[in-house]
Backbone bond lengths (Angstrom), bond angles and torsions (degrees), N, CA, C in turn:
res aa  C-N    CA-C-N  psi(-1)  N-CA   C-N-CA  omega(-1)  CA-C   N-CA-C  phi
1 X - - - 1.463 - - 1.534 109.47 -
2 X 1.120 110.06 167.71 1.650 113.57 -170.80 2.078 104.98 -92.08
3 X 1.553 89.79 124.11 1.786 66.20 154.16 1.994 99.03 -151.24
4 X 1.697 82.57 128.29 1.206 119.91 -177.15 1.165 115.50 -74.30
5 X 1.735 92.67 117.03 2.353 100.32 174.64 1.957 98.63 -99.43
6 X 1.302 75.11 126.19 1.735 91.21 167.21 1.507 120.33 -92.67
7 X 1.435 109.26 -153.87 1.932 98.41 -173.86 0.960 92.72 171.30
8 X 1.678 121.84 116.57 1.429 124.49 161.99 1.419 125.64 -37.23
9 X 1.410 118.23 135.13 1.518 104.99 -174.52 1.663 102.41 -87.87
10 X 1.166 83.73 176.60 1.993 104.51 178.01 1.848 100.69 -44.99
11 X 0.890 142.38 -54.23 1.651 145.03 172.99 1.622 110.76 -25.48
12 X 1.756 75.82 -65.10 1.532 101.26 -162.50 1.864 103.59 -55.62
13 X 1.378 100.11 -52.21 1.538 104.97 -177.75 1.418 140.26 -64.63
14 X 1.447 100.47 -32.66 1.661 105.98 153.69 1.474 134.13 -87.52
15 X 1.565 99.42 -10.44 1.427 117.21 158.07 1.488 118.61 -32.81
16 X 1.846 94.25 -58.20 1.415 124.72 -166.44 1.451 100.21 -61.75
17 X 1.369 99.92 -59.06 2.001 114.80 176.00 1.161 115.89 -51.21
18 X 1.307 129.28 -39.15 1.323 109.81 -171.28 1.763 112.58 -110.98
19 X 1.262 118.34 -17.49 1.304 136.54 156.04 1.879 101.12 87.94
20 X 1.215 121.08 9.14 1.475 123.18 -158.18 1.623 97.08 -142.60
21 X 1.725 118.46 114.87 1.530 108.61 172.50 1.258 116.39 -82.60
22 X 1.435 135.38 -14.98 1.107 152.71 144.64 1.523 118.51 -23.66
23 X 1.810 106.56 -60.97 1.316 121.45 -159.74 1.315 96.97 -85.93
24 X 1.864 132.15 -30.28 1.205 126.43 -149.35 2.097 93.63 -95.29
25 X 1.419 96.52 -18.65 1.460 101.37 -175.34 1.661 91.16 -62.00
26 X 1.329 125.76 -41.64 1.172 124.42 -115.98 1.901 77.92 -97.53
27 X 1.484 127.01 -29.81 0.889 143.73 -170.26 1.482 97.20 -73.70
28 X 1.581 131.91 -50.46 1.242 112.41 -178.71 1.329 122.27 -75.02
29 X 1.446 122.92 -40.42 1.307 119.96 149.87 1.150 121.11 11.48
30 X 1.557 99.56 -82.55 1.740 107.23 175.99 1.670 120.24 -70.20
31 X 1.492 95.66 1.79 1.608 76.13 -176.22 1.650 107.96 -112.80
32 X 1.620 99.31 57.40 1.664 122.31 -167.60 1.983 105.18 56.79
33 X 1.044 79.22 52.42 1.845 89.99 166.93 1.741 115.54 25.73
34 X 1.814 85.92 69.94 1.237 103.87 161.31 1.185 132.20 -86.59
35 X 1.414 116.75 35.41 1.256 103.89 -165.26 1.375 99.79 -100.48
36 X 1.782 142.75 -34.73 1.056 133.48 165.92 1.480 115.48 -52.22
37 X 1.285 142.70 -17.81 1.722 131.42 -161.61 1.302 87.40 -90.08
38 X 1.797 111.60 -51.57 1.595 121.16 -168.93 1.473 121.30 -37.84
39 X 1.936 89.87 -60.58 1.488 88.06 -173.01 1.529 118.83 -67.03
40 X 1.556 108.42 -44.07 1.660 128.47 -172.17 1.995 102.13 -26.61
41 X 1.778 91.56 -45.32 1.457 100.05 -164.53 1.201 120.61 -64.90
42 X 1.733 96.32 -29.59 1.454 115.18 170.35 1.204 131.17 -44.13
43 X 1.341 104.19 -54.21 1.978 124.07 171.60 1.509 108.18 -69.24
44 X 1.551 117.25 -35.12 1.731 110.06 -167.82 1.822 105.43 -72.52
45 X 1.921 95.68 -24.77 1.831 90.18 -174.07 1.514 97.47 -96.91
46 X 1.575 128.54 16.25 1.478 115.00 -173.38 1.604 87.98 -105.20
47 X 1.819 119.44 -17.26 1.371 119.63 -152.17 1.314 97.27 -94.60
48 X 1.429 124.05 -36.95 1.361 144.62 161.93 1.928 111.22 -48.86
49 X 0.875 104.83 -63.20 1.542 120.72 -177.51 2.562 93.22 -47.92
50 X 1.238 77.93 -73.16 1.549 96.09 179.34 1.862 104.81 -35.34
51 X 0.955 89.06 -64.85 1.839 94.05 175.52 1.613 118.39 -40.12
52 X 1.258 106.61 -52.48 1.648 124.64 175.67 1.384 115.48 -57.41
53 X 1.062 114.27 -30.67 1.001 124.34 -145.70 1.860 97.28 -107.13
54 X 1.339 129.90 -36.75 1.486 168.72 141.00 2.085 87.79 -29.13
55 X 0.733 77.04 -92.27 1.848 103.32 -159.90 1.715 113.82 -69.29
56 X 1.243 120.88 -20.24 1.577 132.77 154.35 1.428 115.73 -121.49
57 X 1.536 113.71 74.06 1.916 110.12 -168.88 1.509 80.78 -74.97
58 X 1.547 148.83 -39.18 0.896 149.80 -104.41 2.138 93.08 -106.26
59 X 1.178 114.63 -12.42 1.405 140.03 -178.30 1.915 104.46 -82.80
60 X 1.269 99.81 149.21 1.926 110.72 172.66 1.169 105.64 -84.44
61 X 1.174 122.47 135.60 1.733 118.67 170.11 1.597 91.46 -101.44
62 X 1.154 101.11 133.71 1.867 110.65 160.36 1.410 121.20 -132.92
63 X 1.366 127.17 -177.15 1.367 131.81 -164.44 1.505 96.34 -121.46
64 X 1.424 135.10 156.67 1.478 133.62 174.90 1.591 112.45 -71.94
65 X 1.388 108.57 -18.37 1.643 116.27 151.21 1.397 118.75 -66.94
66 X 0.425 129.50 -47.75 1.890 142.03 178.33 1.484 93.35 -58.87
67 X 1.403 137.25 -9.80 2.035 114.47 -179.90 1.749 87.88 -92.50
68 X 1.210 122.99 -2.87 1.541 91.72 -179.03 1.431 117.86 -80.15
69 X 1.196 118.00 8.06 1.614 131.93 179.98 1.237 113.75 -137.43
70 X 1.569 117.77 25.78 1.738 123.41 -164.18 2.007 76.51 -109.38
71 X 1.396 73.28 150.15 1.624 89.04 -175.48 1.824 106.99 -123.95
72 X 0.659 158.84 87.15 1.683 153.48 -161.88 1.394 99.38 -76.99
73 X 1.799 95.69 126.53 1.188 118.20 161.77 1.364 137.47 -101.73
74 X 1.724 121.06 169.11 1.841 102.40 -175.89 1.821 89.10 -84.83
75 X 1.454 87.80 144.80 1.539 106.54 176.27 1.172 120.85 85.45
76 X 2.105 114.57 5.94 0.947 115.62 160.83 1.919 125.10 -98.44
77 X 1.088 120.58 172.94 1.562 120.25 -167.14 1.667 88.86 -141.78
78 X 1.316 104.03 106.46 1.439 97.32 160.89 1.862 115.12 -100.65
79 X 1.051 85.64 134.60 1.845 100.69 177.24 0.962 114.75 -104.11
80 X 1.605 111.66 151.00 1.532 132.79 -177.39 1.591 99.03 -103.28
81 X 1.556 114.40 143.47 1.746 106.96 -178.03 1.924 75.79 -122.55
82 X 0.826 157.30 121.89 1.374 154.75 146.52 1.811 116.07 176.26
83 X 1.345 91.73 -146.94 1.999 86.77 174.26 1.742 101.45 -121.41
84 X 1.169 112.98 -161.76 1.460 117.21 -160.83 1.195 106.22 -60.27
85 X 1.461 141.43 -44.56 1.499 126.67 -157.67 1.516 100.46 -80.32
86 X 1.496 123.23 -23.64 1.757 127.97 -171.19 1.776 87.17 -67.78
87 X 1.530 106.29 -48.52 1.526 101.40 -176.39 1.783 117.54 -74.37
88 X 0.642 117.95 -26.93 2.170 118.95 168.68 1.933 80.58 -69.32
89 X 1.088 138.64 -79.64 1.484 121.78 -152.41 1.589 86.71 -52.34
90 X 1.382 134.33 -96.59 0.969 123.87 -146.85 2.174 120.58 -37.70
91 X 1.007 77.65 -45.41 1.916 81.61 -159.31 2.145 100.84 -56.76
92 X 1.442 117.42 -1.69 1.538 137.77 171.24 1.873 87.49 -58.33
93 X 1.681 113.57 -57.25 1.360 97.17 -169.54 1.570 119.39 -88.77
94 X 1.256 107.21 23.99 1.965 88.98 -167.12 1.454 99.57 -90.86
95 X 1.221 114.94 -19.89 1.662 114.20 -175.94 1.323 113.03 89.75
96 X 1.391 119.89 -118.58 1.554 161.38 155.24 1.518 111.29 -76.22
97 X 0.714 117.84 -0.71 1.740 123.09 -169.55 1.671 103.23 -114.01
98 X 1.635 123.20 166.52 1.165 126.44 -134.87 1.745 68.50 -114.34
99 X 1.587 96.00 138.37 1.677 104.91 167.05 1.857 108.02 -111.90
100 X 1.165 130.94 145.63 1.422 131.61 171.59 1.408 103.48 -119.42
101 X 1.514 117.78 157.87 1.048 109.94 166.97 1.857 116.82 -168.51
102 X 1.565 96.53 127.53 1.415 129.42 -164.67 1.719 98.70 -82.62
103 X 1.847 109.72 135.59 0.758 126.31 -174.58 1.748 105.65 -87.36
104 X 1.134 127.32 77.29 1.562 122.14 -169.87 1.803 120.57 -49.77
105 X 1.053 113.85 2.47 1.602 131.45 175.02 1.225 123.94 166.56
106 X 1.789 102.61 87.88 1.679 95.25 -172.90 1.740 96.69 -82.87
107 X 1.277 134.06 25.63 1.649 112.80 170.24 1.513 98.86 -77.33
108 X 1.467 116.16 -11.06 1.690 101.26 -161.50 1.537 96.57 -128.27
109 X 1.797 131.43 -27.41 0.884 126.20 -179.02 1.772 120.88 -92.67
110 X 0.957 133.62 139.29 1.805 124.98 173.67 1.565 95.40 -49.81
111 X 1.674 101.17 -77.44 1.309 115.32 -176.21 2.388 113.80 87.65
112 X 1.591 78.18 43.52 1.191 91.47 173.80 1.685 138.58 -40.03
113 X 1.502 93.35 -35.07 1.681 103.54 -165.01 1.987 90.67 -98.30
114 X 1.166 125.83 -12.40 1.283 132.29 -161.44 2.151 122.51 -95.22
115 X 0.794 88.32 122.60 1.641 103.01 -170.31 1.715 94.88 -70.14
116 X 1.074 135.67 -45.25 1.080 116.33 -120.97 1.746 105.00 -148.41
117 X 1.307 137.13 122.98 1.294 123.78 172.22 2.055 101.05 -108.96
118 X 1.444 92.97 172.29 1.265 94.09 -169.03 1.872 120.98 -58.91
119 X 1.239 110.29 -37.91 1.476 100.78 155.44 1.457 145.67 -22.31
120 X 1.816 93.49 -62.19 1.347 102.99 171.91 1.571 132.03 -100.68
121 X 1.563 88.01 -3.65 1.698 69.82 152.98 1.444 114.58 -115.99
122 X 1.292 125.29 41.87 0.996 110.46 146.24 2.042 126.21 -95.26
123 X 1.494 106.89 -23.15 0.895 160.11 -157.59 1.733 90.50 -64.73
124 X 1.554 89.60 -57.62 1.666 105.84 179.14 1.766 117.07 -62.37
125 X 1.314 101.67 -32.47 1.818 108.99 168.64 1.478 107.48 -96.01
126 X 1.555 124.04 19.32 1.558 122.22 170.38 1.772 109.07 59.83
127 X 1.207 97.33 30.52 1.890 104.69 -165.31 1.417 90.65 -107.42
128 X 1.103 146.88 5.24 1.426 135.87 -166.94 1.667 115.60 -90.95
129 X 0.942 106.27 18.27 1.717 123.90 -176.37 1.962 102.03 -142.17
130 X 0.950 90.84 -17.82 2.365 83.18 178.38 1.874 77.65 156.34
131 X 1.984 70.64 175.19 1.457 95.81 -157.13 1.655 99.95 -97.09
132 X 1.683 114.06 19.75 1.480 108.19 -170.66 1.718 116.77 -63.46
133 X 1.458 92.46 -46.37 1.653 95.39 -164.85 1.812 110.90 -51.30
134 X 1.434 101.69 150.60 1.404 79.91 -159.71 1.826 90.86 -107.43
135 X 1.125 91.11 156.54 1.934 131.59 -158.58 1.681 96.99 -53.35
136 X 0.715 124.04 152.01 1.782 134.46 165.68 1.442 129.31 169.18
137 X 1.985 118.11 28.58 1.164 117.97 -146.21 1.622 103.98 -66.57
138 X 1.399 100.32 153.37 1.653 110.09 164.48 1.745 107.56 -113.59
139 X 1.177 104.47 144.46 1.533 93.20 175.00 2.111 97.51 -94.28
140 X 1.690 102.07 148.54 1.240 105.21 -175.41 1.111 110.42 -110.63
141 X 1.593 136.49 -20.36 0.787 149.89 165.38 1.673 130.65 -139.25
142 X 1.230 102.62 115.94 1.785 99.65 174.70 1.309 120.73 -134.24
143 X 1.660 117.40 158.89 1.460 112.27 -177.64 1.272 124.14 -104.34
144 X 1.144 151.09 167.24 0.930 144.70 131.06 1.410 164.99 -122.64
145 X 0.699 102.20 94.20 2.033 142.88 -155.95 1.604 105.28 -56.20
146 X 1.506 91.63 116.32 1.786 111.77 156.55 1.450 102.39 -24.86
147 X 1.389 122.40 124.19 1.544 120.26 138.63 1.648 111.63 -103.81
148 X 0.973 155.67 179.42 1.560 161.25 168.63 1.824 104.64 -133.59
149 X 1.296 100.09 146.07 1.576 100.50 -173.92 1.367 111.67 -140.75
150 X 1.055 115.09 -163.00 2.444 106.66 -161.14 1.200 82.93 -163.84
151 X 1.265 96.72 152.19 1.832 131.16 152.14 1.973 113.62 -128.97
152 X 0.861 83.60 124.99 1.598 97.92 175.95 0.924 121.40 -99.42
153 X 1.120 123.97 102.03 2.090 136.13 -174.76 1.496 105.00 -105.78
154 X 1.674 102.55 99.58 1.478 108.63 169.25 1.531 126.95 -97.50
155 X 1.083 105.94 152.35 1.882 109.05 -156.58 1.673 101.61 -54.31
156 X 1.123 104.15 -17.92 1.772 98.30 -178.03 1.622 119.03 -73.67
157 X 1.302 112.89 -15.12 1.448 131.85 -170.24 1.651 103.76 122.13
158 X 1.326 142.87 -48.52 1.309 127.34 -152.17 1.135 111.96 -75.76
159 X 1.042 103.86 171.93 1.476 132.75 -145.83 1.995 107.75 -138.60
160 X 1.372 109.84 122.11 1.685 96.29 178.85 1.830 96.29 -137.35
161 X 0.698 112.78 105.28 2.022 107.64 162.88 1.684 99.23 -80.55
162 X 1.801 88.80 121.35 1.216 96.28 165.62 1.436 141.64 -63.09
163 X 1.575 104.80 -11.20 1.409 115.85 -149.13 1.168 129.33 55.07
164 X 1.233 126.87 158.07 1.767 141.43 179.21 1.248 103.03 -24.71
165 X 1.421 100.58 136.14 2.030 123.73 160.83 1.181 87.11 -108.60
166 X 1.209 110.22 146.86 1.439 144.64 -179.87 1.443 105.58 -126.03
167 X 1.151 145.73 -33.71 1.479 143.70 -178.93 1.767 114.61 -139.00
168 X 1.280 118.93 -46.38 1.367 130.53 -153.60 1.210 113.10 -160.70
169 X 1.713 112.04 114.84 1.606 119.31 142.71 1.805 132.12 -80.53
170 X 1.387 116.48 115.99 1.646 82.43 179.14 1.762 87.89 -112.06
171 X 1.646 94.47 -177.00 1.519 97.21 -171.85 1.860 83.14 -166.19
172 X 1.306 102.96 136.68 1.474 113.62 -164.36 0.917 117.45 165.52
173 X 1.615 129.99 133.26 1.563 144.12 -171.67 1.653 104.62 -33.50
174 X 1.307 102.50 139.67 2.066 99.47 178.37 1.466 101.30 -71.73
175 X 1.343 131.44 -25.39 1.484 146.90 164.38 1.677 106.08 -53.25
176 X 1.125 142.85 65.77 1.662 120.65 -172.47 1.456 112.73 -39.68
177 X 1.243 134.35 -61.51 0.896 163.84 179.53 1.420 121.41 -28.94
178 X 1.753 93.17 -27.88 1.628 109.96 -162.79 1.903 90.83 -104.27
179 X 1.378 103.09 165.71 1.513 111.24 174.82 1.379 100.24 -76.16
180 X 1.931 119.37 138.72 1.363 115.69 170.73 1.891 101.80 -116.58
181 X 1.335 83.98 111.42 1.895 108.05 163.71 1.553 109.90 -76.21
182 X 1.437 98.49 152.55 1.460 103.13 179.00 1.606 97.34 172.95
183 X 1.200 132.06 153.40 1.550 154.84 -172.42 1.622 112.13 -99.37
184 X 0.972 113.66 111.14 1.887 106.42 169.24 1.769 118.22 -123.81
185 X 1.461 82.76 120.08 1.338 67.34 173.68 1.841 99.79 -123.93
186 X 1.654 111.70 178.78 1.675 117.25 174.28 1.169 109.47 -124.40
187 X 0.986 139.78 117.22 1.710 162.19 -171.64 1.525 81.29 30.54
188 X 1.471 121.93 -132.58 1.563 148.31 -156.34 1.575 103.22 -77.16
189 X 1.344 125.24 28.22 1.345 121.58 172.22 1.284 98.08 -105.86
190 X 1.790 110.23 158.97 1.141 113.68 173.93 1.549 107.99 -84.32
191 X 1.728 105.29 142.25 1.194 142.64 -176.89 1.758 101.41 -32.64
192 X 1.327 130.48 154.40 1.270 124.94 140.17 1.692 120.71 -134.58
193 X 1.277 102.83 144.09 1.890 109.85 172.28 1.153 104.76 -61.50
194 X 1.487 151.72 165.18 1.112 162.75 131.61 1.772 116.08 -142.63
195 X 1.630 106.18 128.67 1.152 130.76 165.86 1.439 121.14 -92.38
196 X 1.217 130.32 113.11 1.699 108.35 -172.66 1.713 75.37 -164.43
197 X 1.378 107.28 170.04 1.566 120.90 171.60 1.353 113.03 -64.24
198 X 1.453 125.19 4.07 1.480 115.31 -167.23 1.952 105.35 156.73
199 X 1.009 100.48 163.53 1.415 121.23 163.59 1.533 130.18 -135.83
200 X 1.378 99.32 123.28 1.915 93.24 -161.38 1.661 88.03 -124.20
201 X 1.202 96.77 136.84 1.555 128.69 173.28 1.726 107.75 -126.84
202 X 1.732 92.15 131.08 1.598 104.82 -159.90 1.701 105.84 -137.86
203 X 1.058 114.02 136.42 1.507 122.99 167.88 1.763 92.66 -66.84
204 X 1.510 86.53 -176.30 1.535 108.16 173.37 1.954 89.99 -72.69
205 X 1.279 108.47 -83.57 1.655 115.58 -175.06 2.039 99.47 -27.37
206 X 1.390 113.73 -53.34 1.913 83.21 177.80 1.430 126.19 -93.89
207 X 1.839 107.33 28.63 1.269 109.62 177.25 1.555 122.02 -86.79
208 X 0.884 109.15 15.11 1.822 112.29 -179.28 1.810 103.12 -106.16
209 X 1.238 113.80 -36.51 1.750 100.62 -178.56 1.507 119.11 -89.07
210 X 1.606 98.73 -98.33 1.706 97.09 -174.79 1.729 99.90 -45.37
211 X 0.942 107.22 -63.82 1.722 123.32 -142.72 2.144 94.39 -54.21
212 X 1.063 96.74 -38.19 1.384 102.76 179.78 1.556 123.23 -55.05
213 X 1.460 96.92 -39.80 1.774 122.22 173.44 1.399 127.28 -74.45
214 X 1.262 91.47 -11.81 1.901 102.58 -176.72 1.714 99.20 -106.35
215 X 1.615 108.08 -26.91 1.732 96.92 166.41 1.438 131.87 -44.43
216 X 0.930 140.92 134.71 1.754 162.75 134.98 1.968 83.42 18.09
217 X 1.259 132.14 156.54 1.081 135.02 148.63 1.604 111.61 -53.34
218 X 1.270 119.16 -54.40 1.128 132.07 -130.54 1.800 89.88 -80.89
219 X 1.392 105.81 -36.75 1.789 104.78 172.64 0.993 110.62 -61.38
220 X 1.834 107.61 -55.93 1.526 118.76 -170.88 1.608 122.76 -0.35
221 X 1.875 83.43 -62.31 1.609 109.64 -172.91 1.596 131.96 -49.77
222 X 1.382 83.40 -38.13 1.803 104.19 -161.48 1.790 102.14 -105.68
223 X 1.367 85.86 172.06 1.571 111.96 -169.63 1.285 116.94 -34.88
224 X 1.267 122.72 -66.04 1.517 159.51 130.83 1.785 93.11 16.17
225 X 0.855 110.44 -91.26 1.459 124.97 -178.58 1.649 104.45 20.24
226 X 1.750 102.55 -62.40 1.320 103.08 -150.39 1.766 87.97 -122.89
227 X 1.376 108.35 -163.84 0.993 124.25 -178.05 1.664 136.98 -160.55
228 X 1.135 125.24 -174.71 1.499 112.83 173.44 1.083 120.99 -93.41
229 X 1.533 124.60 151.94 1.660 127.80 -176.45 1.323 98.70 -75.62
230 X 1.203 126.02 -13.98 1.619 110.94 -168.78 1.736 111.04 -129.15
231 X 1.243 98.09 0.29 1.856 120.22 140.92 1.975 112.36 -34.84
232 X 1.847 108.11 105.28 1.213 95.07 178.19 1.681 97.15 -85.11
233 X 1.249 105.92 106.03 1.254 107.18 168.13 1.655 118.91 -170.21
234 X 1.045 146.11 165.32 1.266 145.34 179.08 1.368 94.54 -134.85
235 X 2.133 119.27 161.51 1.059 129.50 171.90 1.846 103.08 -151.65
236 X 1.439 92.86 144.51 1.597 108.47 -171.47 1.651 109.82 -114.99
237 X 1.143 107.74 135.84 1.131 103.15 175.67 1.814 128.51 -140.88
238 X 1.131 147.48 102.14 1.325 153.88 -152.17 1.752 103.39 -62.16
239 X 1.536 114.87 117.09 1.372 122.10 173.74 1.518 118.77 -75.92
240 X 1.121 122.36 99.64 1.297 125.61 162.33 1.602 115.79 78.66
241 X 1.465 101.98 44.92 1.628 110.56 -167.51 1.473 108.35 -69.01
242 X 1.831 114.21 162.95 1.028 108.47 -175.07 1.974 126.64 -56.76
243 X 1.442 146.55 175.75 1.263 121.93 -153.56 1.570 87.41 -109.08
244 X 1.128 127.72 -3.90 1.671 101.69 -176.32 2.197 76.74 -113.60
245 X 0.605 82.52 -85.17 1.832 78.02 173.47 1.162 136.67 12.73
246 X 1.448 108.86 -70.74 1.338 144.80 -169.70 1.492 96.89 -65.86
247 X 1.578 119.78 -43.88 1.196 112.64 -170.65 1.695 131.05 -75.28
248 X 1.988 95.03 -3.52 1.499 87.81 -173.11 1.498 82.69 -120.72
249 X 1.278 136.76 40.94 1.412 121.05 160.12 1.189 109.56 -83.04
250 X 1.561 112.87 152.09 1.658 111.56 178.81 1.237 102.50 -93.96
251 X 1.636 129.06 -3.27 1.661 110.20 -169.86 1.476 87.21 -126.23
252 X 1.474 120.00 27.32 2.091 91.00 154.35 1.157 119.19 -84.87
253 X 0.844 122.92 24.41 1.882 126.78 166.26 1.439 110.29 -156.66
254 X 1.116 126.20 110.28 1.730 113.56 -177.83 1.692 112.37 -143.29
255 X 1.283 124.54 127.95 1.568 115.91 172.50 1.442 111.29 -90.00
256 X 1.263 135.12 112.40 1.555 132.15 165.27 1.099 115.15 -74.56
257 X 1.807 116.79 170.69 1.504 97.70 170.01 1.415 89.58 -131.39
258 X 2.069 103.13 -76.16 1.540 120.74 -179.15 1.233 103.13 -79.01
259 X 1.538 124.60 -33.74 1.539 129.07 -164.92 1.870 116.52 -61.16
260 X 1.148 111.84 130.97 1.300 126.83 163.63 1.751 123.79 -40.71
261 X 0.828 125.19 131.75 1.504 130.01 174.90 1.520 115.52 -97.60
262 X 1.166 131.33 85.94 1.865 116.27 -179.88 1.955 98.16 -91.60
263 X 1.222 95.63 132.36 1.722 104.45 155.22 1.328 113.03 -111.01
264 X 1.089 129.67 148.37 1.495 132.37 169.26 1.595 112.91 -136.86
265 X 1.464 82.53 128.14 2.049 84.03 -161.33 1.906 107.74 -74.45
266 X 1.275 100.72 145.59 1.574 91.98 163.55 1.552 105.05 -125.84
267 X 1.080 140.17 25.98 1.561 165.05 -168.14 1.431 104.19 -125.62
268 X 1.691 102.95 169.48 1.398 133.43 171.00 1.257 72.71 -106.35
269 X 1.758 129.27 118.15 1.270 147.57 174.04 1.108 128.72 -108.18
270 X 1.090 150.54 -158.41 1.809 166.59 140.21 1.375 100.77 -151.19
271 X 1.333 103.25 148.49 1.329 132.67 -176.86 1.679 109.26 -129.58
272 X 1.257 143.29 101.98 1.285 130.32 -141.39 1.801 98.22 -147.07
273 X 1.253 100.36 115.77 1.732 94.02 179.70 1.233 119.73 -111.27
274 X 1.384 120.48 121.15 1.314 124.46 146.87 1.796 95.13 91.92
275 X 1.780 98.13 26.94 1.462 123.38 163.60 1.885 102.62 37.72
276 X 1.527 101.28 64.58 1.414 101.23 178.02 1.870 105.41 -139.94
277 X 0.891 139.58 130.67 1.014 141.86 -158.77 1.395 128.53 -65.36
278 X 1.225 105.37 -27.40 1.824 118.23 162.22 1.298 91.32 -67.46
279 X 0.971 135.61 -56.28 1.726 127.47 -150.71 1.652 125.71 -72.65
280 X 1.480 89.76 10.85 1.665 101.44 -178.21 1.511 114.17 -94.98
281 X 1.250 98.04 127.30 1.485 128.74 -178.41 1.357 121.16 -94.58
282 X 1.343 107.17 128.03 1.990 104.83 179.75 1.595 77.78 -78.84
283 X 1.902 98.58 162.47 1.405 110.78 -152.28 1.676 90.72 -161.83
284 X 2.086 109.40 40.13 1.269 101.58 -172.85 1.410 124.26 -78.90
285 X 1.746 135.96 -175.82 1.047 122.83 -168.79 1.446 115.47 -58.21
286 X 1.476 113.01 164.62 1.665 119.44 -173.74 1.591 118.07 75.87
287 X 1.391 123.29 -34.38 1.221 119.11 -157.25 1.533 116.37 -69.02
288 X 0.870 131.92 157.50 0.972 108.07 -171.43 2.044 112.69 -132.36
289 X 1.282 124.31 146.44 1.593 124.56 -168.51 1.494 96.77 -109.07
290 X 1.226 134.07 116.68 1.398 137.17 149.28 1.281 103.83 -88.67
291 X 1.577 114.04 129.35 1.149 133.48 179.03 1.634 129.06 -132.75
292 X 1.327 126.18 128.33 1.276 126.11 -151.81 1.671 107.21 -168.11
293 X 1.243 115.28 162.93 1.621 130.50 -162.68 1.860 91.89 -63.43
294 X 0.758 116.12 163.25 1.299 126.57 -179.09 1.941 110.10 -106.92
295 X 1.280 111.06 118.64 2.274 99.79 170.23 1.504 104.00 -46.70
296 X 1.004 126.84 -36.53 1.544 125.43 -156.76 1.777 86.33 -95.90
297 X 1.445 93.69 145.79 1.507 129.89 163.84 1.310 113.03 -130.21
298 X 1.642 102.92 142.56 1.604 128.71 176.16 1.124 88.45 -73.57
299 X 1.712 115.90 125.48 1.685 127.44 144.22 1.257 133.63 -94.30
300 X 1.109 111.99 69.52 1.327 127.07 152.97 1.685 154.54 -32.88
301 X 1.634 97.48 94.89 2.040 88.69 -154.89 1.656 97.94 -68.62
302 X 1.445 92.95 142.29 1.961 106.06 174.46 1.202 98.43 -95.00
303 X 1.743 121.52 -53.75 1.532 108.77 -160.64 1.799 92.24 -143.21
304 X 1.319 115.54 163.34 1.330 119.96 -170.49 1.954 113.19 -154.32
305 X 1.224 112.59 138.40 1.380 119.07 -174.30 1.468 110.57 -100.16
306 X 1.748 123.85 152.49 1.550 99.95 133.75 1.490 109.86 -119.78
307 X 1.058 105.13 133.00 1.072 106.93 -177.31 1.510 124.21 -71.12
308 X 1.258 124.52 -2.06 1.493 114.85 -154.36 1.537 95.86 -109.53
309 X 1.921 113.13 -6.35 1.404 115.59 157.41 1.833 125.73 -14.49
């Protein structure tokens, strides 16, 4: 059965922050008078949420607090109700189990990594008119998508596995501002220094945004650029390296497959996955990130039946 994680929208959350609708109006105002897109979005993901909720009573409602004690079961489907980053946090807990995920307002979100807005998948269980038809989904199609994963070996002895990337590694001075150094080498090649604003390591699934924008022009353009979610492969790429420099490194652009990734920090660093705020790692000098494809794959439903239609 499905059970669906929701997520306060943008309203709801600075609501909380600023505690004043007055003051928070007064805040979008200035921020080119956001306050109509903000709220609008507010009602389309409360109207969306409401619908789901109407037409699948038969589904778990949960909170994005509530996955730190969500356990995934066989024959369960956990769903995402939000846009891509609600879906990278959530799909961290499904495990082995099939993740879906609902676009909670594509007028305002792209919703790149996402199959599905609330229409059509309801549409797909014949629920898009009432909650009569009765429930029996099969999934008909699903993918399953590269994650990449780290170990962090710090000079003191410890040891941290990050667990699964699902879209994005970054790695970059805790200073933004400041240049982030660091050493890479790939299995039996010789090592290289690199200075650049950062180093971003991307699945296929986080190769279309950031990671795409920090490429060379000259990839930008072409095919290459991006890649498949279910591509065993990972690709690294150096942010904003120096201009005579940058150009004779052999690892500002690289596709891995089986091969090992070592970083070795020469910075007060962060190491941050899948750009979520628990997941940030001090990344000080010496330490070092081994990085590599992950056994486990994200299963991801593409398309879904009910059969009892």
């Amino acid at each position: 059965m499905f059970v669906v994680c929701i997520k306060r929208t943008k309203w709801q959350r600075d609501l909380e922050r600023y505690g004043d609708q007055d003051f928070l109006k007064r805040i979008y105002e200035l921020q080119n008078n956001a306050f109509d897109k903000v709220f609008h979005s507010h009602e389309r993901q409360l109207e969306n949420l409401e619908k789901l909720r109407a037409r699948l009573p038969e589904a778990d409602y949960i909170f994005r607090e509530d996955l730190i004690a969500f356990e995934p079961k066989p024959g369960q489907i956990l769903v995402s109700l939000g846009g891509d980053n609600h879906f990278v946090y959530c799909a961290r807990f499904a495990g082995n189990e099939p993740i879906l995920a609902i676009n909670s307002d594509p007028a305002t979100s792209t919703g790149s990594l996402l199959y599905f807005d609330t229409e059509s998948f309801l549409k797909k269980l014949n629920r898009e008119a009432s909650a009569d038809c009765e429930l029996n989904p099969q999934i008909s199609r699903q993918e399953a998508w590269t994650m990449v994963e780290a170990e962090l070996q710090y000079p003191d002895g410890r040891i941290i596995r990050t667990g699964p990337c699902i879209s994005e590694i970054s790695i970059r001075n805790a200073f933004p501002d400041a240049m982030s150094r660091y050493v890479l080498s790939v299995d039996g090649e010789p090592p290289e220094e690199q200075k650049s604003s950062g180093l971003l390591i991307a699945t296929g699934a986080g190769s279309t945004g950031w990671f795409r924008n920090c490429l060379p022009p000259s990839i930008q353009r072409t095919s290459h650029a991006t890649f498949g979610r279910e591509e065993s492969l990972f690709r690294i790429v150096a942010r904003e390296p120096g201009y005579r420099a940058g150009r004779k490194y052999r690892y500002r652009y690289r596709s891995l497959e089986t091969q090992q990734l070592k970083v070795i920090s020469e910075m007060d660093g962060e190491f941050t996955v899948d750009a979520h705020e628990e997941r940030r790692f001090p990344f000080p000098p010496a330490t070092q990130a081994i990085i590599q494809i992950s056994e486990q794959r994200l299963h991801v439903v593409r398309d879904l039946k009910n059969p009892s239609n």
